[in-house]
C-alpha positions in Angstrom: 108.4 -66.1 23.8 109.8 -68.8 21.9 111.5 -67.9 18.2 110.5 -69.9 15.6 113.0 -71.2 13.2 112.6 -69.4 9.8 113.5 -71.1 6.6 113.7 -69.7 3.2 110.9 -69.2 0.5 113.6 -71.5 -1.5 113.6 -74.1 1.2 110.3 -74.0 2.0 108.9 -74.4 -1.8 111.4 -77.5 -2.5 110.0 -79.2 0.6 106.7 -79.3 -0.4 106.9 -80.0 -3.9 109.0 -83.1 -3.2 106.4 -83.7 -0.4 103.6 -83.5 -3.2 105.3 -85.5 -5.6 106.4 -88.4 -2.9 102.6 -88.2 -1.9 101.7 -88.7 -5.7 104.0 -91.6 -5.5 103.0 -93.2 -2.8 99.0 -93.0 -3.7 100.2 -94.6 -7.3 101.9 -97.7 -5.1 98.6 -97.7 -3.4 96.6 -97.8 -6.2 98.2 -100.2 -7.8 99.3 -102.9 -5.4 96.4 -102.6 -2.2 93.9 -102.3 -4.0 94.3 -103.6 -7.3 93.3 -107.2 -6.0 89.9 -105.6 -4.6 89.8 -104.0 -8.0 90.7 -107.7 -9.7 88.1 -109.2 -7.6 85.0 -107.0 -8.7 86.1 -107.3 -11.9 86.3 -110.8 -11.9 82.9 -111.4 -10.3 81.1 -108.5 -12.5 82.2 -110.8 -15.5 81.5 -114.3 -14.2 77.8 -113.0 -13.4 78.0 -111.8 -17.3 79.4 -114.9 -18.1 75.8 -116.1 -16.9 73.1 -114.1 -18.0 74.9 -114.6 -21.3 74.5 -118.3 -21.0 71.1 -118.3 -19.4 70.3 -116.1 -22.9 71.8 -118.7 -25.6 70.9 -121.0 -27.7 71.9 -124.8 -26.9 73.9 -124.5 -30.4 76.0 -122.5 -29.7 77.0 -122.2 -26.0 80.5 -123.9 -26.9 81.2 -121.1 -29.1 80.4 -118.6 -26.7 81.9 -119.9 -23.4 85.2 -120.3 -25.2 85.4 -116.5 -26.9 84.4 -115.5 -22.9 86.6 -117.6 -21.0 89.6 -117.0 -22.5 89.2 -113.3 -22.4 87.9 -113.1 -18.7 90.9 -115.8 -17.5 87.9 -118.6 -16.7 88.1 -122.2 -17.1 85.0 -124.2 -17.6 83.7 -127.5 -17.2 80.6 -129.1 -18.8 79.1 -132.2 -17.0 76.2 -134.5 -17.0 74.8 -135.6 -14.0 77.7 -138.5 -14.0 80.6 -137.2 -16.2 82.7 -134.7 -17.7 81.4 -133.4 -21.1 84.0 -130.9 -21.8 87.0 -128.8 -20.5 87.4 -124.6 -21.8 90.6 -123.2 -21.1 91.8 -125.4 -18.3 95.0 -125.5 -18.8 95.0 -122.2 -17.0 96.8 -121.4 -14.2 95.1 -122.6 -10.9 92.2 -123.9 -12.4 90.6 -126.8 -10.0 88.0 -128.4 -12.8 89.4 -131.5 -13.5 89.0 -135.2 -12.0 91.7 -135.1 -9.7 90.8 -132.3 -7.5 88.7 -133.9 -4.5 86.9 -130.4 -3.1 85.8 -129.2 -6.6 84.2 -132.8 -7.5 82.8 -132.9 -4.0 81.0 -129.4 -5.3 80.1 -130.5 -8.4 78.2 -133.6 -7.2 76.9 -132.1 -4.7 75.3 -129.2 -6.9 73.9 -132.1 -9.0 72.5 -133.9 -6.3 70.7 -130.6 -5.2 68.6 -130.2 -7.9 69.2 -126.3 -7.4 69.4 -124.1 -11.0 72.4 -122.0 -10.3 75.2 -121.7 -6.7 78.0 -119.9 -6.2 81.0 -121.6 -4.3 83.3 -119.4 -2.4 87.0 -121.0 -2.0 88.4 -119.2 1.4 92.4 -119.0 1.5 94.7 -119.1 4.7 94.0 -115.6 5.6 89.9 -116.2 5.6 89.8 -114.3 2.1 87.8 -115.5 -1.4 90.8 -116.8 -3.0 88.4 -118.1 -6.2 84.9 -118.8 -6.5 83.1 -121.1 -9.0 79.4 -120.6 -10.3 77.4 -123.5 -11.0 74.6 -123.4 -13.9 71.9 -125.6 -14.4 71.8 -125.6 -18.0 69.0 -128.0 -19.6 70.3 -131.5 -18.7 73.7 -130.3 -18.8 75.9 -128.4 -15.6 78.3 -125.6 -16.1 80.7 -125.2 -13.8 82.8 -121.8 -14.0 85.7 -121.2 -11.5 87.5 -118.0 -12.0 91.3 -117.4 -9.4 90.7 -114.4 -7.6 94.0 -114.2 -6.4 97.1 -112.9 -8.1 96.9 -116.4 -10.2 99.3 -115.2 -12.5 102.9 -112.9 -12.5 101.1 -109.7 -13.4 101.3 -108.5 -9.4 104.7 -109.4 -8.4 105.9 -108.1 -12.2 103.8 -104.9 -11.6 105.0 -104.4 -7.9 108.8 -104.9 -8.6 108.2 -102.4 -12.5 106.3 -100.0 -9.8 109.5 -100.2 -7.1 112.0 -98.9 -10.1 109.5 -96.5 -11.3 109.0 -95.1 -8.0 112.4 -94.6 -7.2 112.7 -93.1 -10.8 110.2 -90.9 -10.3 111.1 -89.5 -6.7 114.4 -88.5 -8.0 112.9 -86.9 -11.0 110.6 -85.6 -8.7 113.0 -84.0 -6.7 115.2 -82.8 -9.5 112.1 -80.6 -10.7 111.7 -79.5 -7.3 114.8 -78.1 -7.4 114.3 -76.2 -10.2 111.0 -75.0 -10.0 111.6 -73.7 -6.5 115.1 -72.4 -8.0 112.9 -70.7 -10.8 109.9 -69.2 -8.5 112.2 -68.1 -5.8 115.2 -66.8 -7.3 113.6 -63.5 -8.6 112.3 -63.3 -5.4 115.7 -63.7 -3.5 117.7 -61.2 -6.3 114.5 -58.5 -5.3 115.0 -58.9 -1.5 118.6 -58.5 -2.0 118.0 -55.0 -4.3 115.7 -54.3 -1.8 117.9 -54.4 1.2 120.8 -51.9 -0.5 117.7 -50.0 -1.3 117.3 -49.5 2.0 120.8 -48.7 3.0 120.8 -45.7 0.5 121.6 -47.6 -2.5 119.3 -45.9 -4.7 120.5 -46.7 -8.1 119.5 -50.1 -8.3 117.1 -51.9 -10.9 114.3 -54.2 -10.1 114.6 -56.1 -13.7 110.9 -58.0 -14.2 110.5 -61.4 -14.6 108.0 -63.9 -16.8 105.7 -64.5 -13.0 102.5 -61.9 -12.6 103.6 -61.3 -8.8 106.9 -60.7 -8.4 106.8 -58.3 -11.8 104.0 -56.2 -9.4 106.2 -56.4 -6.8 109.3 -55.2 -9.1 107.0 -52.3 -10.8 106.4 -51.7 -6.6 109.6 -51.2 -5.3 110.9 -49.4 -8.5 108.1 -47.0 -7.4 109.2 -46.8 -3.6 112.6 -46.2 -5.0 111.1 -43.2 -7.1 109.5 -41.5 -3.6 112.2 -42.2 -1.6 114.9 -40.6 -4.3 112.5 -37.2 -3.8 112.3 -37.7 -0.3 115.7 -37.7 -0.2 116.3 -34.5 -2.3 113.3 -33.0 0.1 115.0 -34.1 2.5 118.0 -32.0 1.7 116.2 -29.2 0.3 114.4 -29.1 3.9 118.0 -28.8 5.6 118.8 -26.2 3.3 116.2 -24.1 3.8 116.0 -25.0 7.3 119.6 -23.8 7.1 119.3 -20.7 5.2 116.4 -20.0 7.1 117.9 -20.3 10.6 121.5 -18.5 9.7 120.3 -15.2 8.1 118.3 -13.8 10.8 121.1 -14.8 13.0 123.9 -13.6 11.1 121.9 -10.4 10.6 121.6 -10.1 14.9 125.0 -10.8 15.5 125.9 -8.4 13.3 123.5 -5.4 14.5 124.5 -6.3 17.5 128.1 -6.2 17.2 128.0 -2.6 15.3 125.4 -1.5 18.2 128.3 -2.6 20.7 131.0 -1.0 18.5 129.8 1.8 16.9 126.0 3.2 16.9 125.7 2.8 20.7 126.8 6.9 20.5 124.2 7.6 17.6 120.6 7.3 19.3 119.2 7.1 16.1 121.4 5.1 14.5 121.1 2.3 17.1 117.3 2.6 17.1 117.6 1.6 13.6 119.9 -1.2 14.5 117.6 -2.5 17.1 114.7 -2.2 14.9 116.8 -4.4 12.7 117.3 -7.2 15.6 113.7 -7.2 16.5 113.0 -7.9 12.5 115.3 -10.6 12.1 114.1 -11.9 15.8 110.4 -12.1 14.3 111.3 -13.7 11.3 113.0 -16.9 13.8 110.1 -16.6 15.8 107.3 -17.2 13.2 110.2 -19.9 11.4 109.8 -21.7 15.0 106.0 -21.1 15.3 105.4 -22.6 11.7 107.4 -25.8 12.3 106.0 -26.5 15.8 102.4 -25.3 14.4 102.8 -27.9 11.3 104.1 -30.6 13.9 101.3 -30.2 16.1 98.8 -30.7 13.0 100.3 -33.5 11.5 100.5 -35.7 14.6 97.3 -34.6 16.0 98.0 -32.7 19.7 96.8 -29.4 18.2 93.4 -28.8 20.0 89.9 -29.1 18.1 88.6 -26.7 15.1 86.7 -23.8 16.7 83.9 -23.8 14.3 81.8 -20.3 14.3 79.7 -18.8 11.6 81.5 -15.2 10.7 81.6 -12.6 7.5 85.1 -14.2 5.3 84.7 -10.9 3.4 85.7 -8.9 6.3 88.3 -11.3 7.4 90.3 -11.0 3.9 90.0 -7.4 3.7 91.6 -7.1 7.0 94.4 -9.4 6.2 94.8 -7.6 2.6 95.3 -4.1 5.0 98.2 -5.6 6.3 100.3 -5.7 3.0 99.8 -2.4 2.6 103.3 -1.3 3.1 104.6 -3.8 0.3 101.5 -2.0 -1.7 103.6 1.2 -1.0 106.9 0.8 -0.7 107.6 -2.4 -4.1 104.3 -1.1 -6.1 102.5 -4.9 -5.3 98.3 -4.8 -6.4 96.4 -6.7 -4.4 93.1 -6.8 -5.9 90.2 -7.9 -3.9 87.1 -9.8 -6.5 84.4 -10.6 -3.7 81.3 -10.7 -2.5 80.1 -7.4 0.2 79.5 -10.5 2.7 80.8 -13.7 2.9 78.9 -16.0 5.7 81.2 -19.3 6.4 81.3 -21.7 9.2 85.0 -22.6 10.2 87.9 -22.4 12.2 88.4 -18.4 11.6 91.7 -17.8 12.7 92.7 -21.1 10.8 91.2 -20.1 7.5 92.4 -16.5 8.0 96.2 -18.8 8.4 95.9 -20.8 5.0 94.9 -17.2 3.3 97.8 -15.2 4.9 100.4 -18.5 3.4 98.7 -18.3 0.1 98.9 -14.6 -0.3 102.4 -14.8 0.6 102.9 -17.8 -1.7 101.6 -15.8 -4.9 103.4 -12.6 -3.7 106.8 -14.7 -3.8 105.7 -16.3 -6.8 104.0 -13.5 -9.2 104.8 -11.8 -12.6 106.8 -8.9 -13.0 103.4 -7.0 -13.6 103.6 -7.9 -9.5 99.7 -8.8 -9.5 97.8 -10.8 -6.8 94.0 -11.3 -6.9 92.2 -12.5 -4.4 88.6 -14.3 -5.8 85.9 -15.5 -4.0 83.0 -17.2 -6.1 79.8 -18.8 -4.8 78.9 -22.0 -5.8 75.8 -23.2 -4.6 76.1 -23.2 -1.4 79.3 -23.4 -1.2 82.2 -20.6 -1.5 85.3 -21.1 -3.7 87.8 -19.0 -2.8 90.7 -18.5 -5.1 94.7 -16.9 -5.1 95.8 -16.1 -8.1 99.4 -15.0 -9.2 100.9 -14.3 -12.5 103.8 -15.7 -12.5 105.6 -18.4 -14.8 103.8 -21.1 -13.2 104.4 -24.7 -11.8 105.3 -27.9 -13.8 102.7 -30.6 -14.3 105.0 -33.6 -12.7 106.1 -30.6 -9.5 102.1 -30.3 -8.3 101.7 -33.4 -6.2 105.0 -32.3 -4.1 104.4 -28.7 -3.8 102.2 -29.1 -0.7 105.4 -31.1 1.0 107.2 -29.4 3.4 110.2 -26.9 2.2 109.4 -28.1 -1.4 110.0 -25.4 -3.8 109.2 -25.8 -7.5 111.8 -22.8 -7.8 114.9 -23.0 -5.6 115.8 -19.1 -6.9 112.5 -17.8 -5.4 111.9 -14.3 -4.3 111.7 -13.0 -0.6 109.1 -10.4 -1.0 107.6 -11.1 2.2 108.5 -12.8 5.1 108.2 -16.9 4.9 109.5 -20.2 6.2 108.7 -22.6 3.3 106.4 -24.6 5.5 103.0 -22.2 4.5 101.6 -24.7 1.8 102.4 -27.5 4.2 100.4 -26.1 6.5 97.4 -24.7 4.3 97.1 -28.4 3.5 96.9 -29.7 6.7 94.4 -26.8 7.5 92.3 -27.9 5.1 92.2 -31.7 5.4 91.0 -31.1 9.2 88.3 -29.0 8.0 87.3 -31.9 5.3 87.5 -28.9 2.5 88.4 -29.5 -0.9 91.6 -27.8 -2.5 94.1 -27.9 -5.2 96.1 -25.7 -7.7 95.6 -24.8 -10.9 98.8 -24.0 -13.2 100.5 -22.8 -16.8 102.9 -20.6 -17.9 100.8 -17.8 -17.8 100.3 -18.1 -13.7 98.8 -19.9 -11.0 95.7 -20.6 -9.2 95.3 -22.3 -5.5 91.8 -22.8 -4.4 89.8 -24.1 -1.4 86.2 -24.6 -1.1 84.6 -23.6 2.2 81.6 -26.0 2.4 78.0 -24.1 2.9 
């Protein structure tokens, strides 16, 4: 596969400005030295047939008056005849004018034109390169003839002085050309080039740097962009090493609490029956907590990229469902005083994934256990709305901030890093509610003040 060769946004914009502007140039040279003879040639002819209707309209009186105000606007030179000699001359003294006595071709036309008996003509003059170099109308005009011959070649400096005024000016105006180039692509691209360069020790790590705006629309949405990105990725990153933490903290206690059972079993209790039944007890503990620390992070892995098999929809009684799973916190009920209170419906008919939804309500109760008041109060709520159910975990403890809310769902996240182990948990349980939800297509979100905490879900009917 061939590699093309990359240039620049700085490069690239300075070519094609100075490509525009030579273009502009070189249409302007067109303009004005191609095709302003066609132009000089229309515009001669459009006047000469002016020239006469005008005469064809006037009075006898004053046709001298009018042919010279015309001629020597419209660069014509006239000559008046009777059917044997010149009457009178208009403006030939005019460059390349042929009226006069001593030009054979144009008397040849003239008598001819009188001999014809013919009320107007037109006489083409062809140059070297078979083009109209001039051409001369002939009038009938009473018993007079009008003769008007007009040059329609350059007949005068105006070309030559226009072509070498339009050689400087070009030159002029290519190197002015190019000069703005330069600084326009210099001022579009260089905020550009100072963003790509922030960007890049953005993405080494770098992440106090400052995308300062500029006076162009794009590149300040770009800027307001990537000052964002920089936002997230400087809370990834302290997720990030919250997540190891925990992870950490997580992973060591259970293990420094089998080593050390272990080691006292091996040491000491091993004579005490009891003693080592207690110890072992212990070891199992601990080795369930780094089980379901395991199970949570390959269970949250398996949602999130998709492998984990399809929902197992069935139609079942919630109701009974959360009263079962309330049961089972019956010995934190007894033994640290928690209330669990139960506000729901006798029977709760839902269709979903049952021992999914039975998942997000275990992590939720869990959640507001680790997260009530001192008055150590849960309430589980289930409300009908329509025909939908809303079901509702409420703790009341000192609550979540506002701008903490949209990350509380991350992984490891904790809105409180001092947080209570009342229950076992791996920091992943809101992670996983959420992705729980999102597969069932069921709305949910969290309600919060200082006065406690509400997470929801709504189990479509």
């Amino acid at each position: 596969m061939k590699i093309k060769n990359k240039k620049s946004i700085q490069s690239k914009t300075l070519f094609y400005l100075i490509i525009f502007n030579i273009t502009i140039v070189v249409l302007l040279w067109l303009s004005q030295v191609t095709i302003f003879n066609v132009y000089y040639e229309k515009y001669q002819i459009k006047n000469l047939d002016k020239m006469v209707n005008d005469i064809k309209n006037s009075n006898s009186d004053d046709i001298l008056n009018k042919l010279e105000e015309e001629t020597f606007n419209n660069d014509v030179c006239v000559a008046i005849t009777s059917s044997t000699n010149y009457l009178a001359k208009i403006n030939s003294n005019m460059e390349g004018c042929l009226l006069n006595e001593n030009n054979p071709n144009t008397n040849k036309m003239i008598k001819s034109f009188i001999n014809s008996n013919l009320e107007q003509k037109t006489y083409n003059f062809i140059n070297e390169d078979k083009h109209v170099a001039a051409v001369m109308y002939a009038i009938k005009y009473g018993d007079k003839y009008i003769f008007m011959y007009s040059n329609l070649e350059d007949i005068s400096l105006v070309t030559t002085v226009i072509k070498k005024q339009l050689l400087y000016l070009s030159i002029v105006a290519i190197l002015i050309a190019i000069i703005l180039s330069i600084f326009l692509a210099n001022k579009i691209t260089d905020p550009i080039t100072k963003i790509t360069k922030k960007a890049k020790l953005l993405g080494k790590g770098k992440m106090n740097v400052e995308f300062d705006e500029s006076d162009i629309l794009e590149i300040d949405e770009l800027s307001k962009t990537l000052t964002q990105a920089k936002m997230e990725l400087t809370k990834t990153d302290e997720l990030r090493r919250d997540l190891m933490a925990n992870v950490s903290h997580d992973l060591k206690t259970p293990l420094t609490m089998i080593k050390a059972y272990a080691e006292m079993i091996k040491d000491i209790s091993y004579k005490d029956p009891n003693k080592m039944q207690e110890h072992l007890d212990i070891i199992i503990d601990e080795s369930d907590r780094l089980t379901l620390l395991v199970n949570d992070i390959l269970t949250l892995s398996k949602l999130q990229s998709g492998e984990t098999e399809k929902l197992n929809i069935t139609e079942y009684d919630l109701a009974k469902e959360i009263k079962n799973i309330v049961k089972k916190y019956d010995i934190i009920k007894e033994t640290e005083q928690y209330n669990l209170v139960l506000d729901i419906p006798n029977e709760i008919m839902v269709k979903a994934d049952k021992d999914k939804i039975n998942q997000v309500i275990y992590n939720l109760i869990n959640n507001a256990i680790n997260y009530t008041g001192d008055d150590k109060l849960v309430t589980i709520k289930v409300i009908k709305d329509k025909k939908d159910y809303i079901v509702k975990i409420i703790d009341t403890g000192k609550g979540i901030k506002k701008e903490e809310i949209p990350y509380i769902w991350n992984k490891y996240y904790k809105s409180d890093k001092l947080h209570r182990r009342n229950v076992v948990s791996t920091g992943l349980g809101l992670a996983i509610v959420k992705e729980i939800l999102e597969k069932h297509d069921f709305k949910y979100g969290v309600l919060s003040s200082n006065k406690g905490t509400t997470f929801y879900f709504v189990i479509k009917g």
